[in-house]
C-alpha positions, 0 to 999 in steps of 0.5 A, spaced: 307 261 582 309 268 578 314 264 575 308 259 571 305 264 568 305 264 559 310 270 556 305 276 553 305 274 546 306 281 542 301 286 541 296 282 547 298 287 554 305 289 555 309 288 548 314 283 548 321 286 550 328 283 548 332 280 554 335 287 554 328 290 556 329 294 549 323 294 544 325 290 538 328 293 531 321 292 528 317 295 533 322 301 534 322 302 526 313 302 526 315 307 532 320 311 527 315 312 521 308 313 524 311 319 529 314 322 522 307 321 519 304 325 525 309 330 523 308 331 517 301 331 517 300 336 522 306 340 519 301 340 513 296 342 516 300 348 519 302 350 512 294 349 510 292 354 515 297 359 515 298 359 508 290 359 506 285 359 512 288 365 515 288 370 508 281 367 507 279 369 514 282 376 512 278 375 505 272 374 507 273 382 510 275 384 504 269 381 501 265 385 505 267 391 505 269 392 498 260 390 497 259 394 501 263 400 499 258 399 492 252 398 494 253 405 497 256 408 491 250 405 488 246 410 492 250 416 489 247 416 483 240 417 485 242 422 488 247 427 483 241 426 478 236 428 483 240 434 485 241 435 476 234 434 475 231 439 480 236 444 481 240 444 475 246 444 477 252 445 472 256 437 472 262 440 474 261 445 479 257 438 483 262 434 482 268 439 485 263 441 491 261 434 492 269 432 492 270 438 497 265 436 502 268 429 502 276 432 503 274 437 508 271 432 512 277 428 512 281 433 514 277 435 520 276 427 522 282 426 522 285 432 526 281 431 531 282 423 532 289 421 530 293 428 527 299 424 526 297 420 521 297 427 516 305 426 516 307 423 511 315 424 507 316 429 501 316 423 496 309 420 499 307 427 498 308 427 491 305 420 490 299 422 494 298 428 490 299 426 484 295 419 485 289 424 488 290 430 481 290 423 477 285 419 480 280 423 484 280 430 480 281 428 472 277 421 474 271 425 476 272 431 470 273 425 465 266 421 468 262 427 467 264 428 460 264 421 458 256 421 461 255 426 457 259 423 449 257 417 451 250 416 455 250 414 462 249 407 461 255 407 455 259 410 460 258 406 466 260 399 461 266 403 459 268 406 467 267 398 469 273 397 465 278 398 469 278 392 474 282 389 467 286 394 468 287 393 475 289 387 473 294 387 468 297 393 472 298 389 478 301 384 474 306 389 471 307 393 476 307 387 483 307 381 480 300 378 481 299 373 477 293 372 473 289 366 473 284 364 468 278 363 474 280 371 474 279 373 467 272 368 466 269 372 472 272 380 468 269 378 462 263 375 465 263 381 469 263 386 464 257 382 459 252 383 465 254 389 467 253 391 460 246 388 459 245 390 466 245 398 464 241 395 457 247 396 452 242 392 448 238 398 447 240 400 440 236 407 444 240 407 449 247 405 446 251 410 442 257 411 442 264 415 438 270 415 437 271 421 442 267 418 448 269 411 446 277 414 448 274 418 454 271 412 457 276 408 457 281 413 459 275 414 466 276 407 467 284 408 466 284 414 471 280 411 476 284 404 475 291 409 479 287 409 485 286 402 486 294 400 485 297 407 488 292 405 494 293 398 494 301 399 496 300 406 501 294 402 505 300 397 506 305 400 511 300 407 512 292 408 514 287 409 509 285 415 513 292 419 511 291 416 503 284 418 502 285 424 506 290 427 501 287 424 495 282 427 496 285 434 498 288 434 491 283 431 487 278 437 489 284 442 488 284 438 481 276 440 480 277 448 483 282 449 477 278 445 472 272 449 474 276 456 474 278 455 467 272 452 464 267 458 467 268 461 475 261 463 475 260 455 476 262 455 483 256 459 484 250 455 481 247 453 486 240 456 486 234 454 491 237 456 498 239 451 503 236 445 500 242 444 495 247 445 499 245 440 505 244 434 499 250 435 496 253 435 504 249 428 505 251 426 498 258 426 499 259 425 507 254 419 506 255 414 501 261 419 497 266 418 503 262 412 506 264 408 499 271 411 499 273 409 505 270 402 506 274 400 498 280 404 501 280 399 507 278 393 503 285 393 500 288 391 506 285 385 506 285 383 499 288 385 492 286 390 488 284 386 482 280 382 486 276 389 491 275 392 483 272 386 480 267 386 486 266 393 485 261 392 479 256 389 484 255 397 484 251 397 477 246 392 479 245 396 486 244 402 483 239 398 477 234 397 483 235 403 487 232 406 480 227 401 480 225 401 487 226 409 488 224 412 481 219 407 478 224 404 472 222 398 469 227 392 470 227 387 463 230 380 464 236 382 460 238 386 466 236 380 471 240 375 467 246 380 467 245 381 474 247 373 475 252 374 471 255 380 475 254 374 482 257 369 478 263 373 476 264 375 484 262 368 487 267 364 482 274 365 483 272 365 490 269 358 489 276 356 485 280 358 492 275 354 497 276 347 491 283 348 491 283 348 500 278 343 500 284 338 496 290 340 499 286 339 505 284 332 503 292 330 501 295 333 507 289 328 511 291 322 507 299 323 506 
């Protein structure tokens, strides 16, 4: 009785077929476009995830090392105004020796685990040694004149200035752009970071035309290793441009030092105590900060691992109010918020604008 049963009607079990046993046209047609649908959602996907997921995955380690290269910066201040403090040494002569403990333990670090990234071309040696007297060696003589012009707090608000030069080198030198999220979170950044270090003060805010140029020319110094180091990390290690900017930027201060006074080199009085601090100053979070900063420019931009940076300011503010008994004002916790909100905003813009592409690939 096979040959008494009804005909499946469309869309009930078997899908009708025409007499040649072919789908009919509409059938094959409905076929065509959900098969392309499915290509382009999943190609869109596809373009989602390896234009934006992958890069933020890679962020969010440069996010972390780049904090976590200013909070150990943050630590050094403490420590240099200890070892001022108690055992006077001159600003310059601390400065180089600190610098020196730092390129000697590169040099050593690095000819025992991997020698061979100390070979570098004749025309990358130049960069590096002129990244390293520029950034390393005059950025650290400049920030010891401009904290003594300009007051530490001035100066730590003018020597924040250069995330905006990041920026902009960026822009001119690679072709970044800027973006408006990035410019609200620099100026937001650099208000806390003012009322964080209490600008407001008028005790505490002094400032000339001298120190107001040297400042900035801190800011402009320490700017070049950012960029150079942004490009060098990009096909080379970070050991090697560490290593040898640090070399040069110590030789910068030897030569700084030998012409303002050679007794300096010296004087460091009170035995071995000095002497071990400085090593632990430099080795530590010295040479620790470098080198997770120098690394985060694998990850993210420099424009980017600068404005994370200043996370370094309200670090170093309550260190001083936990390790020295300083008094925090509620000027200095507002620009605590704003420092955060300058982190967290281009940051909240980026995950925005994943969400929405991923809602338009989703629905197209």
């Amino acid at each position: 009785m096979e040959g008494l049963r009804p005909p499946l009607l469309p869309g009930r079990g078997r899908p009708s077929t025409s007499p040649g046993g072919r789908l009919p046209w509409r059938a094959c047609g409905l076929r065509f476009f959900t098969r392309r649908g499915e290509r382009l959602v999943t190609a869109s996907l596809l373009f989602v995830y390896r234009k934006i997921v992958i890069p933020m995955r890679s962020h969010r380690t440069g996010y972390f090392l780049s904090i976590a290269a200013a909070l150990a910066w943050a630590s050094t201040a403490p420590g240099l105004k200890y070892l001022i403090d108690t055992y006077g040494i001159p600003s310059l002569t601390l400065a180089f020796w600190r610098d020196a403990f730092v390129a000697l333990a590169c040099l050593a670090g690095v000819l025992l685990v991997r020698p061979r990234l100390l070979r570098v071309r004749a025309g990358e040696m130049r960069g590096l040694a002129l990244a390293g007297v520029v950034s390393i060696g005059i950025y650290h003589a400049l920030w010891i004149w401009s904290v003594a012009l300009n007051g530490a707090a001035v100066a730590v608000v003018l020597i924040y200035l250069f995330p905006t030069f990041v920026t902009v080198g960026a822009w001119l030198l690679f072709r970044e752009p800027i973006g408006r999220a990035h410019v609200a979170a620099l100026a937001l950044a650099l208000i806390g970071c003012a009322l964080v270090v209490r600008a407001y003060d008028p005790e505490v805010l002094r400032l000339s035309w001298l120190g107001a140029l040297v400042g900035v020319l801190t800011a402009l110094t320490h700017s070049v290793y950012v960029l150079f180091s942004q490009r060098s990390v990009a096909t080379g290690s970070p050991w090697t441009t560490l290593t040898y900017t640090m070399l040069f930027g110590t030789l910068t201060l030897l030569a700084l030092t030998l012409v303002t006074g050679p007794q300096q080199l010296a004087a460091v009085d009170g035995g071995a105590a000095p002497w071990l601090l400085i090593a632990a100053l430099a080795i530590g979070p010295t040479l620790g900060g470098y080198a997770l900063f120098t690394a985060a420019l694998r990850h993210i931009p420099g424009r980017t691992a600068g404005l994370l940076a200043v996370t370094e300011a309200p670090a170093a503010t309550l260190l001083a109010v936990l390790l020295l008994g300083e008094q925090l004002e509620w000027p200095q916790v507002v620009g605590m918020g704003l420092i955060l909100g300058a982190i967290l905003l281009p940051r909240a813009i980026t995950a925005l604008q994943v969400r929405t592409l991923n809602a338009r690939a989703t629905t197209g």
